[in-house]
C-alpha positions in Angstrom: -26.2 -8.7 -23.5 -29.5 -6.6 -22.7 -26.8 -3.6 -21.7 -25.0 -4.1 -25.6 -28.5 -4.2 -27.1 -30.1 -1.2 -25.7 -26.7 0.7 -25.9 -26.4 1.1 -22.4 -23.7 1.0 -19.4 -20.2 0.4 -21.0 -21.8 0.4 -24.7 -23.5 3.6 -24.8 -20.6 4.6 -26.5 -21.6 2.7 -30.1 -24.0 4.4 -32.2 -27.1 2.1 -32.2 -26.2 1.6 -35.8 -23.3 0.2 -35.4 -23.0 -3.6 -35.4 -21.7 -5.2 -31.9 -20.8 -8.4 -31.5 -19.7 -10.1 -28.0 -17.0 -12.7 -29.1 -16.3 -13.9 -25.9 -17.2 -13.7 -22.0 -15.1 -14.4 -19.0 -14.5 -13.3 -15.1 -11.3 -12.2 -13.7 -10.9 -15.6 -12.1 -11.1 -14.0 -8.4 -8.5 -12.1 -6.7 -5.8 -11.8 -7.9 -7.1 -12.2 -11.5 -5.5 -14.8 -13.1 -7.3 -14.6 -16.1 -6.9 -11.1 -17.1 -3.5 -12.7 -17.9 -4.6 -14.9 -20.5 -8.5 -14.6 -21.2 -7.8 -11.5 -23.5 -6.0 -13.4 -26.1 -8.3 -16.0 -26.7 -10.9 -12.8 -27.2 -8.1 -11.1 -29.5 -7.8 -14.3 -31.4 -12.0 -14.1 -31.6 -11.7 -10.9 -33.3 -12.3 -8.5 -30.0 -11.4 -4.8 -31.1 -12.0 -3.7 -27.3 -12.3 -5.7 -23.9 -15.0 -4.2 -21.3 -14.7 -4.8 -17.7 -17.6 -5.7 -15.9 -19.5 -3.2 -14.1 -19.3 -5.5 -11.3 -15.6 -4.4 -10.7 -16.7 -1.0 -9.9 -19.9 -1.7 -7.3 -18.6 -4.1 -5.1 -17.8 -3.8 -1.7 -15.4 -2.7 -2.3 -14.7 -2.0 -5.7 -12.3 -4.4 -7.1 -9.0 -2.9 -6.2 -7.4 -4.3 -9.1 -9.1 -2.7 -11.9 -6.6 0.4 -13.1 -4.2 -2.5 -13.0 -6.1 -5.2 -15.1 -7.1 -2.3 -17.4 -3.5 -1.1 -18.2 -2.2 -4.2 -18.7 -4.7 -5.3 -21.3 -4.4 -2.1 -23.0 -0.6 -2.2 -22.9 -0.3 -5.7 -23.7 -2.8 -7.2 -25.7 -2.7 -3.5 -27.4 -6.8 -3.3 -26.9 -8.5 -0.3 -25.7 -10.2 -1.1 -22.2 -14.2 0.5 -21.3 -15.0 -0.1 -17.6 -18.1 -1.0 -17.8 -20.9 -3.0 -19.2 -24.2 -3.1 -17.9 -25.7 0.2 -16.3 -25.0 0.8 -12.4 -28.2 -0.3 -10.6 -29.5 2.5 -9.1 -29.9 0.9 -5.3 -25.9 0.6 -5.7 -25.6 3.9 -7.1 -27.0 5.3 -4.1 -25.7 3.2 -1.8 -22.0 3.9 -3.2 -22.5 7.0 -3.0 -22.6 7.2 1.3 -19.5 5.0 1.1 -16.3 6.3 0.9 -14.6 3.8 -1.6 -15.4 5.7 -4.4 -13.5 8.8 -3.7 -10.9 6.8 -2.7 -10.3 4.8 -5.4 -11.1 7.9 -7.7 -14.0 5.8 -9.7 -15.5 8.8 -11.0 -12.3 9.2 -13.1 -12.6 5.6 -13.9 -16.0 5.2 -14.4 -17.7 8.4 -14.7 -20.1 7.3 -17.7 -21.5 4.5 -15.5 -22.4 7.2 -12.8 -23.8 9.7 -15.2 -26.1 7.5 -17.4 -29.8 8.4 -16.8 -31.2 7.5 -13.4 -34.2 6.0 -14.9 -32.2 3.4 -17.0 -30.0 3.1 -13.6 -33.7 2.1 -11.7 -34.6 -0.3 -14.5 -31.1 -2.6 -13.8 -32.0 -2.8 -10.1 
């Protein structure tokens, strides 16, 4: 919420004018996601115009390997655009990440670029 707020992470995308409103809040449901199947039509239902995936998904260790998968199907079937991201990447992960190979791997900069470009100083601040 601090992350939609400040117009960080995943929502430095909205204009800070621009009302946001979180109309509902879930996890995957652990591996292999079982709620990605149904969670994002309660939020539809709620009035979501976009679903963000948690920034969690993209600094774990691994990353979630699931995540291209969960975000085309949301965007394919519930016909909602998909932001990976929603808080800022903590900087100690950042850093960590980045002597780890997963990342190239699983091509996250082309998945998550913004996350790993936001300022380092707001990166420091979510440690």
């Amino acid at each position: 919420f601090r992350a939609m707020r400040e117009r960080v992470g995943g929502f430095a995308r909205y204009p800070a004018d621009e009302p946001l409103e979180i109309v509902g809040y879930s996890y995957c449901g652990g591996c292999p996601g079982g709620n990605v199947e149904y969670v994002p039509a309660e939020m539809k239902k709620n009035g979501a115009e976009a679903i963000h995936l948690a920034t969690g998904l993209v600094v774990g260790y691994p990353p979630c390997p699931r995540i291209r998968q969960f975000k085309e199907f949301i965007e394919k079937y519930y016909q909602l655009p998909v932001i990976v991201g929603t808080h800022p990447i903590p900087l100690k992960y950042y850093e960590a990440h980045q002597k780890l190979s997963f990342w190239d791997k699983m091509k996250m900069e082309e998945l998550a670029g913004e996350l790993m470009r936001e300022d380092k100083q707001i990166m420091e601040a979510y440690n």
